[in-house]
N, C-alpha and C positions, 0 to 999 in steps of 0.2 A: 602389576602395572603401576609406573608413578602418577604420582598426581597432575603432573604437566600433560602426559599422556593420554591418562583417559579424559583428560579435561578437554580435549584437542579431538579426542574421538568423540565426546558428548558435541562436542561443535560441529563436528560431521553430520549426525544425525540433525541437529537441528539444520543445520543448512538443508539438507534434503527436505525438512518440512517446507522453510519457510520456501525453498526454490518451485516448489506447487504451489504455495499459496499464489506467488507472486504471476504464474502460469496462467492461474483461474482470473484470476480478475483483470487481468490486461488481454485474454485472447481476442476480445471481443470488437477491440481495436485492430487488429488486423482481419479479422473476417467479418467484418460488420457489412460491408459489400456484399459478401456473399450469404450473409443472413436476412439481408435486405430485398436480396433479391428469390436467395428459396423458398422465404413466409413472407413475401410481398409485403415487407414491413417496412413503417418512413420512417425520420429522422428522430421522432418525438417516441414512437414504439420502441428504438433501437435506443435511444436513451432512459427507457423505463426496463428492458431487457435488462441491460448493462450496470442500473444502477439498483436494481434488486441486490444483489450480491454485495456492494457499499451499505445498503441499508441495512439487512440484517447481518452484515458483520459491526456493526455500529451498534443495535440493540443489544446486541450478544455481548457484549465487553462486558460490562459492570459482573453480569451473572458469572462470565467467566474466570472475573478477577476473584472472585469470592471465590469458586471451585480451586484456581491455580494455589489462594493461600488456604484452603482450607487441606487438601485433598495431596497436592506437589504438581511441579508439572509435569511429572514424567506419565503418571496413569491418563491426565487430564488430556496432556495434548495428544498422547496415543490413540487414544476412545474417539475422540473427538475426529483425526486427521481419516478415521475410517468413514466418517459422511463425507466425503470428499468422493471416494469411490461411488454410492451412492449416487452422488448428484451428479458427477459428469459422466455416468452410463446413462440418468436420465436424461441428460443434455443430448446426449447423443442419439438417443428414440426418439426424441419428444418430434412431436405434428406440428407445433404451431405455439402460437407466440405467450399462452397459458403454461403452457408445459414449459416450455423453456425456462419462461420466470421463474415459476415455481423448483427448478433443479438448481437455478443460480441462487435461489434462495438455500438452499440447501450445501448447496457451496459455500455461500457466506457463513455459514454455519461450521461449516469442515474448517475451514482458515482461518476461524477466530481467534488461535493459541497460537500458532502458528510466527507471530512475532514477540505478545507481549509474554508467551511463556517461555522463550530466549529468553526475554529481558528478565524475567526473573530468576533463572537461572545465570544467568551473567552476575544479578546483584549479590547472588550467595555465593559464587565460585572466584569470582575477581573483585581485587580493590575498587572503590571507586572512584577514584581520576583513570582508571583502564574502560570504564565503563562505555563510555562515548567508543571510541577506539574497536573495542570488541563488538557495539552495534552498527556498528558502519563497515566493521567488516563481514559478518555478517549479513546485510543490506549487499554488499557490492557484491559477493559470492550467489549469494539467494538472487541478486538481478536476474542470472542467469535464466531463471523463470521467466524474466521477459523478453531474453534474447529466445529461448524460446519457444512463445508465440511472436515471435516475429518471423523470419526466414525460411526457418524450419517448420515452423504449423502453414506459413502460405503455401510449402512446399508441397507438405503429406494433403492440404487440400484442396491442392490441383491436381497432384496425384491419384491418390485417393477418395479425397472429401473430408471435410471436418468433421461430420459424426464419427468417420475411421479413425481419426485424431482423438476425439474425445472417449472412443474407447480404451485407445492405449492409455490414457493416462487415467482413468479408471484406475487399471491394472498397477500404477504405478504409486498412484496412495494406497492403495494394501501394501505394498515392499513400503514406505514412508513411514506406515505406521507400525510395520514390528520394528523398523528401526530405532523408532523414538521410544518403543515398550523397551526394548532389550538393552539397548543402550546410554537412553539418557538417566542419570543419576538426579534427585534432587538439589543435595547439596555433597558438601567434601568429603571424605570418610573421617569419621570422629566429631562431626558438625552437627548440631542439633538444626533441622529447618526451623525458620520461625515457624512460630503458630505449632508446629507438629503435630498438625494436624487434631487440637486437642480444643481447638475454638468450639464454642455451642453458638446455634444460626443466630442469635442474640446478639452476641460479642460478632460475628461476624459480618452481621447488619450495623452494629454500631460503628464498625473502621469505615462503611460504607460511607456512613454521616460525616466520620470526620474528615474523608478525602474530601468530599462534596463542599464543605465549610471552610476549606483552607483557602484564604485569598488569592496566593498565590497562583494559585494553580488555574484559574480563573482567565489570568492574561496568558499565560501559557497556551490554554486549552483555544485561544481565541485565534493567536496565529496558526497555533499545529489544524484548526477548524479549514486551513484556506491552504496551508502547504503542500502535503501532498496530492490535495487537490487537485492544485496544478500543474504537477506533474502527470499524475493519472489520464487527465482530461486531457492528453495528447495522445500518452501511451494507449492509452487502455479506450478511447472513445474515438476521440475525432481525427487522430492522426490518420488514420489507414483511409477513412471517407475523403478529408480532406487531401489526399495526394493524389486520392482516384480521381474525385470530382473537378477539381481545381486545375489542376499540372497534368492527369491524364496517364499517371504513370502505371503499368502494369502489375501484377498480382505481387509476383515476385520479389521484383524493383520494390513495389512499396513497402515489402519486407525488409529486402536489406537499408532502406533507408531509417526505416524504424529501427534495425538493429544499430545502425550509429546514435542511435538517442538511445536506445537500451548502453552502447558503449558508455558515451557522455555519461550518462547515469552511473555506471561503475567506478568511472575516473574520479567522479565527483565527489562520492560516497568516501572513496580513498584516502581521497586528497581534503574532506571534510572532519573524516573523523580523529585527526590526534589535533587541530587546530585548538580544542579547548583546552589542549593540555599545555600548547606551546604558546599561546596567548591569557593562560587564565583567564579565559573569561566565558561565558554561553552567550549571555545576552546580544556581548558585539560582536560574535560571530551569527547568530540568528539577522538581527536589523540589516548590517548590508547584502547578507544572500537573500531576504525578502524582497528589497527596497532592488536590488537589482533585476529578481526575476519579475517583478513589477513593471518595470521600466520596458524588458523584454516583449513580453506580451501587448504591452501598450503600442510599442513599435508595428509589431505585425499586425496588431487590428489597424494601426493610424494611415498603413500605405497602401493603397491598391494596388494588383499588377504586378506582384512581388516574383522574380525569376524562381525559377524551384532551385537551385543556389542559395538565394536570397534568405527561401522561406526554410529549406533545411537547416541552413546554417543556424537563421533564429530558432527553429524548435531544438537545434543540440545543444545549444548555449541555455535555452530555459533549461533541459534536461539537466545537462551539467551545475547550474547554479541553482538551483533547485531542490540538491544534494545537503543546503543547511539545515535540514530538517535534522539529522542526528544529532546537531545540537539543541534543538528542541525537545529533541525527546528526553536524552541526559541532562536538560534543563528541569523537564517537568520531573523525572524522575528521582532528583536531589533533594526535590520538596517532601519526601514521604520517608519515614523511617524504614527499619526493611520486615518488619509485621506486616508493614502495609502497603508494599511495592506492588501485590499482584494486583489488588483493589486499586491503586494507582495509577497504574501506568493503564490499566484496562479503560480504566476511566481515562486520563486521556487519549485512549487510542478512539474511543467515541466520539473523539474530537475528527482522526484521520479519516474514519470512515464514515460518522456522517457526512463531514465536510468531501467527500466523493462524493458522495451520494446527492449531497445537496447541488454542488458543481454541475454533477451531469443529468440532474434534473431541470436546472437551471437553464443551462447551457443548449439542452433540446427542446425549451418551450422559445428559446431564441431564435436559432435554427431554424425549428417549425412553423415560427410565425414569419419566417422572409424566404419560405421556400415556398413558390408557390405549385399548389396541389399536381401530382403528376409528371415533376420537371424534377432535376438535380437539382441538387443542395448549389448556391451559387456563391460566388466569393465572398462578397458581402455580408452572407449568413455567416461566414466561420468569423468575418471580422469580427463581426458585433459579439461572438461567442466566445474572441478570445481577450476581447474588449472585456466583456463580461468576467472574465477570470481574472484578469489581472486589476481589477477593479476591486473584486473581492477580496484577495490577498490584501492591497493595501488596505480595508477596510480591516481586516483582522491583527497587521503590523501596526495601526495607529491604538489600536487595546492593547496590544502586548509591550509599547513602550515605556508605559508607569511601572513593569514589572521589576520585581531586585535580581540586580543578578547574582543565584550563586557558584561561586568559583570552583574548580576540582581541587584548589588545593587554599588552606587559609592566608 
């Protein structure tokens, strides 16, 4: 097999990973109605549900970045992508609102490698000004994970029911994970990986220190804290409540609407990732897609009354501009030699998934505090919620613009 080849089939396999990861953590956005209403659970429950999964995919990084350089990523994300099965057959039993956390916790667990051990894999196998480029395609292919739980998960749980859904895909990280045993490679044939696996926990603790100490990485880590955030926080929380609650639109409907922001999301990704190559630059590709989905969200909190036109239109255009986040990542990721990319980029992906996690903890003590006890969630409540989002972002875009930028190419 050439090296083009199998490089293109190791891309395969990771796509099937990262396209579950991206599955598990936005379902909840779409059947969040009807998890609300099977465990008679409110606004502030269903945003602790949903943001378990964020949070220990968040703890989980640093340890993982240490496993992916110490170990490769081909065993790690393998091993790993089998607690995925796991948690969503326990999502799928579970009674009540204990058990469910507790599987999505488990989930965040399964999907922790799941992106940043792509991205290590990418830094061995491709140059790096291809880097951005190869994660944003990746990203737009792997979306597919949230087209879907869009359409197709409201389908099979109207059909069937979403525990029937969350069996199948059970079944579907086992196939995921002999994919990623048998097929993904560490590095090229004749390439030494870094580390080679030959680090003692010592030395491996101490790349820890020196990602943590790098300045840089600081402002980086500040905006990627609010980015895809805000994208999540549509997809994956309040978008499916907000179409029910609000506009009134049916199970279905609020599926394929959500799949046009899972589309947005692909185009974006697309159409994001060769920009640092054709502009040399990260930085001024990051500031105006912040500064813009800023602007976005500030809009739909500032109007009442908004047409569901209106309000579609604006959640596709966040989704869509909201896609600069691959140059965030290929930003933070140029700061770190390639010793020390797994530790890197893990660490900032703690940035991704806290900053979920913090968003839609955030977001549903908002929520909760303007809906009152017994009644739906009312417009005003998602105002102040996406008020609150976009407030955040800007608060992470004004840290991140002391930062340097480095270019893909000198």
């Amino acid at each position: 097999m050439s090296r083009a080849r199998q490089a293109w089939t190791i891309f395969g396999a990771l796509v099937a990973g990262y396209t579950l990861s991206m599955f598990f953590r936005s379902a909840n956005g779409t059947i969040g109605p009807e998890l609300m209403r099977d465990l008679g659970l409110g606004a502030e429950a269903l945003a602790t549900l949903t943001s378990a999964f964020f949070i220990t995919f968040a703890v989980s990084q640093i340890p993982a970045g240490m496993l992916l350089d110490r170990f490769g990523p081909r065993r790690v994300m393998a091993a790993v992508m089998l607690l995925n099965a796991v948690g969503a057959m326990w999502f799928a039993l579970g009674q009540g609102l204990t058990e469910l956390t507790l599987a999505r916790v488990v989930l965040g667990l399964g999907c922790s490698c799941s992106l940043v051990g792509s991205m290590v894999v990418f830094s061995r196998w491709m140059p790096p000004e291809r880097f951005a480029t190869m994660v944003s395609l990746l990203i737009a292919i792997g979306t597919a994970g949230n087209a879907l739980s869009t359409t197709p998960l409201a389908w099979v749980a109207a059909q069937w029911g979403w525990r029937e859904a969350f069996i199948g895909m059970a079944g579907a990280a086992v196939a995921a994970a002999a994919l990623l045993g048998l097929m993904v490679r560490d590095s090229p044939p004749g390439a030494a990986a870094p580390g080679g696996g030959s680090e003692s926990l010592a030395e491996v603790l101490a790349g820890v220190g020196k990602v943590l100490r790098e300045r840089q990485l600081h402002h980086v880590f500040a905006v990627n804290f609010f980015s895809y955030a805000s994208t999540i926080a549509v997809l994956g929380l309040w978008g499916g409540p907000y179409l029910n609650d609000v506009h009134r639109v049916d199970a279905v409907t609020r599926g394929n609407l959500l799949l046009a922001m899972v589309g947005a999301s692909i185009l974006g990704y697309l159409a994001m990732g060769p920009l640092d190559r054709i502009f040399n630059t990260r930085k001024f590709i990051v500031v105006p897609g912040a500064a813009a989905t800023v602007a976005l969200f500030l809009i739909l909190a500032a109007i009442p009354g908004l047409s569901l036109v209106a309000a579609v239109s604006l959640l596709v255009a966040i989704c869509f501009v909201s896609s600069y986040v691959v140059a965030v990542l290929a930003h933070g990721r140029a700061i770190f030699p390639p010793e020390l990319v797994g530790r890197g980029v893990t660490t900032l992906n703690v940035a991704t998934m806290g900053g979920a996690a913090f968003v839609q903890f955030l977001t549903g003590l908002v929520v909760g505090a303007m809906t009152p006890a017994g009644q739906a969630i009312p417009e005003i409540a998602y105002r102040a919620a996406f008020g609150a989002v976009g407030g955040c972002l800007l608060l992470g875009l004004l840290i991140y613009l002391p930062v340097k930028d480095i270019r893909p190419r000198p």
